[in-house]
VOLONU-618921 format. One line per 3 residues: number of its first residue (from 1); their letters; for each residue x, y, z of C-alpha. Coordinates in Angstrom, 1 decimal. Layout:
NUM) A) X,Y,Z ~ ...
//
This chain:
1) XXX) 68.5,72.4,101.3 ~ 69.0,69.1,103.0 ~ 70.7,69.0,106.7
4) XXX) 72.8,66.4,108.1 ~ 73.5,65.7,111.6 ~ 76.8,64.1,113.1
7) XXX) 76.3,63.4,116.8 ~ 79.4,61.7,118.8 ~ 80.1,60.6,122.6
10) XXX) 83.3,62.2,124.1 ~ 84.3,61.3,127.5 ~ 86.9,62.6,129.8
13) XXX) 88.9,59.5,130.9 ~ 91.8,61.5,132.9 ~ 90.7,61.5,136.7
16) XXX) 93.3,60.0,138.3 ~ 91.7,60.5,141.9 ~ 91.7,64.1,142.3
19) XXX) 89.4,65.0,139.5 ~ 90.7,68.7,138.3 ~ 91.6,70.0,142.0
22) XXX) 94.3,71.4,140.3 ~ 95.9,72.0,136.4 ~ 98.6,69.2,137.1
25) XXX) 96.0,67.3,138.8 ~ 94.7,65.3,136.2 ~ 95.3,64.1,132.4
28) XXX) 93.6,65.3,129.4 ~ 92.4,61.8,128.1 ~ 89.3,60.9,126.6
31) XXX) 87.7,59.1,124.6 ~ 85.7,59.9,121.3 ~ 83.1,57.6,120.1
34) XXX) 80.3,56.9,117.3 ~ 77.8,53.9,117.4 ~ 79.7,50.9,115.4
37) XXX) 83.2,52.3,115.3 ~ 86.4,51.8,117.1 ~ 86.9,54.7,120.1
40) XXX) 89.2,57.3,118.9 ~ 91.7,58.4,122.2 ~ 92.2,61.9,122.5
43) XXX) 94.3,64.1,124.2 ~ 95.5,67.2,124.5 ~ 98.7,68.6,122.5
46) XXX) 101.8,67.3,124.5 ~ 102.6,71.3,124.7 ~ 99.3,71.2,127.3
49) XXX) 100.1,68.1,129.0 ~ 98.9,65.8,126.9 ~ 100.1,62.3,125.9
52) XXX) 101.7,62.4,122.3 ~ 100.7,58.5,122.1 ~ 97.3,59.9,121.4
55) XXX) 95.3,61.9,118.8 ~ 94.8,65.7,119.9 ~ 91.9,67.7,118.4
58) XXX) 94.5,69.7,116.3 ~ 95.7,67.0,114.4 ~ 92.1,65.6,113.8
61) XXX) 91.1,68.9,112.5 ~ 94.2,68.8,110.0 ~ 93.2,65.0,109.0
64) XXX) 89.5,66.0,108.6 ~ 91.2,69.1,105.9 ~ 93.0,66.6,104.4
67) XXX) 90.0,63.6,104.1 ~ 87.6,66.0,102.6 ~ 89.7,67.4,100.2
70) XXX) 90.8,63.9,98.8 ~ 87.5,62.2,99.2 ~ 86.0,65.5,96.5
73) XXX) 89.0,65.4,95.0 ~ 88.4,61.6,94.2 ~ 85.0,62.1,93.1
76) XXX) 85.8,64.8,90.7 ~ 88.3,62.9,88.7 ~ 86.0,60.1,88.7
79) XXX) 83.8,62.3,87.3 ~ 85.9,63.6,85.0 ~ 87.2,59.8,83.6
82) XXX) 90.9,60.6,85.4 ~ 92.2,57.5,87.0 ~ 94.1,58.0,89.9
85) XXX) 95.8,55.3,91.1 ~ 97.3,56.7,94.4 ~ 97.2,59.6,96.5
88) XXX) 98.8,60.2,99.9 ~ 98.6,63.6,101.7 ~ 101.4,65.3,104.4
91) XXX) 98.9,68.5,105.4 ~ 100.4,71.2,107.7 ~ 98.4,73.3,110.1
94) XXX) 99.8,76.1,112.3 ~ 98.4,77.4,115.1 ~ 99.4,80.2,116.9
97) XXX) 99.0,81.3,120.9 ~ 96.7,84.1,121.9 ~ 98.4,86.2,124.6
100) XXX) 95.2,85.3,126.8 ~ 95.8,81.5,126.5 ~ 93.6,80.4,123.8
103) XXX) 94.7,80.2,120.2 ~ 93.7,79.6,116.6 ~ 94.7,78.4,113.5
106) XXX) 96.6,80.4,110.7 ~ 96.4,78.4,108.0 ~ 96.3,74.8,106.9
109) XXX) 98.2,73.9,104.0 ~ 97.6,70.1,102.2 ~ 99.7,68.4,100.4
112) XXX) 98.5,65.6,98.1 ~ 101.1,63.7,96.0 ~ 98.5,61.9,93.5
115) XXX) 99.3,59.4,91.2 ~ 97.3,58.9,87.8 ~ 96.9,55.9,85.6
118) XXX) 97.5,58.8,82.5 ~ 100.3,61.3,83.9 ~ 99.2,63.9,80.5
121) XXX) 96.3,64.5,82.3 ~ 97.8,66.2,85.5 ~ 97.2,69.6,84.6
124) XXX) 93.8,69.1,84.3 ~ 93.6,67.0,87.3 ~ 95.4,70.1,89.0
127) XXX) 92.8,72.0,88.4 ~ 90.3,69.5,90.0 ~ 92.2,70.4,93.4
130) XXX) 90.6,74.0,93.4 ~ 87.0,73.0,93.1 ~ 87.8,70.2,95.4
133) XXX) 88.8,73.0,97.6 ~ 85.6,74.8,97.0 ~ 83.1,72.2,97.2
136) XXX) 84.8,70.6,100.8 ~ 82.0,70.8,103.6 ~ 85.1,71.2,106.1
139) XXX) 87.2,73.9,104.8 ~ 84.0,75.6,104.1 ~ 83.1,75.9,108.0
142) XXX) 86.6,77.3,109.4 ~ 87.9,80.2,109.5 ~ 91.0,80.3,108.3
145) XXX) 93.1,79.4,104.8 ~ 93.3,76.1,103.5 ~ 95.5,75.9,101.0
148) XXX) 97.1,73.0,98.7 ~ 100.1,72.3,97.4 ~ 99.6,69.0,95.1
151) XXX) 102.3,67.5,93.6 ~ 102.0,64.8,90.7 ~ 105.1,62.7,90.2
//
């Protein structure tokens, strides 16, 4: 079995003087990195204090749901000779509260609106979503539903 290894840099970028001397006391901003890419900037949900100008690890988890589904999704109708010509994604996660403060997600629902060259073949290109779904490295590591709703115009 081979083994891959991501590694990244995050760094807290929030201490406005007072470091965490208090919850109020400073702001959930970071900074995630990767050798050769541009920084991601991170913060918390607006709901915990965080600035909605910036990506919050819940959203990211959602996108990376949503880019591993399309990118097998892609490669499977390539595979299988089905042109698509566009696909765009609007994925949904919910999470809920824990009554001690923490939380998890319920589900995760995608859902692609993909274009092909050839629209007979959207049935079987429907189809391609569910082994997409099996065959994602991400949706296979959570915990929780991922489902799709895909939609071919």
């Amino acid at each position: 079995m081979k083994s891959h290894q991501y590694e990244v840099t995050v760094t807290w970028t929030g201490n406005t003087g007072a470091g965490t001397s208090s919850y109020r006391a400073y702001e959930r901003a970071h900074e995630v990195q990767a050798p050769g890419k541009p920084a991601i900037v991170g913060s918390s949900d607006p709901a915990f204090r965080g600035d909605p100008s910036r990506w919050n690890p819940e959203e990211l988890l959602v996108a990376s749901l949503a880019q591993c589904h399309m990118l097998w999704f892609l490669h499977l109708c390539a595979v299988e000779k089905i042109v698509v010509t566009e696909y765009e994604d609007r994925p949904c996660g919910t999470m809920a509260e824990t009554s001690d403060g923490g939380g998890r997600f319920e589900e995760v629902v995608l859902r692609p609106r993909v274009t092909l060259a050839d629209p007979g073949q959207a049935e079987r290109a429907a189809g391609l979503h569910e082994r997409a779904g099996e065959l994602c490295f991400i949706a296979n590591s959570v915990n929780f539903p991922v489902r799709h709703e895909a939609r071919f115009p």
